[in-house]
C-alpha positions, 0 to 999 in steps of 0.5 A: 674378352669374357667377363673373368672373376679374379680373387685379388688381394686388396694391393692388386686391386689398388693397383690395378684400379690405379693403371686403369686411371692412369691410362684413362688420364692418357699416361703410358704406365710402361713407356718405352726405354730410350735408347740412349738411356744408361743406367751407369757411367763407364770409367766412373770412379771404381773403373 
């Protein structure tokens, strides 16, 4: 991957000098979704 200098605000670099720990630290930043996740509850009190 060729060696390209960005202009990055000061928030970008903190971030991604953050994923780059993350991911030193064996922590997936981006895991997957289960499947059986859900994000709400069908016949709940509104319906």
């Amino acid at each position: 991957m060729p060696d390209i200098e960005l202009d990055l605000n000061d928030q970008q670099l903190v971030r991604r000098n953050k994923l780059a720990d993350l991911r030193a630290a064996g922590i997936d930043p981006y895991p997957q979704r289960l499947a059986s996740a859900r994000t709400h509850i069908r016949g709940g009190p509104t319906g």
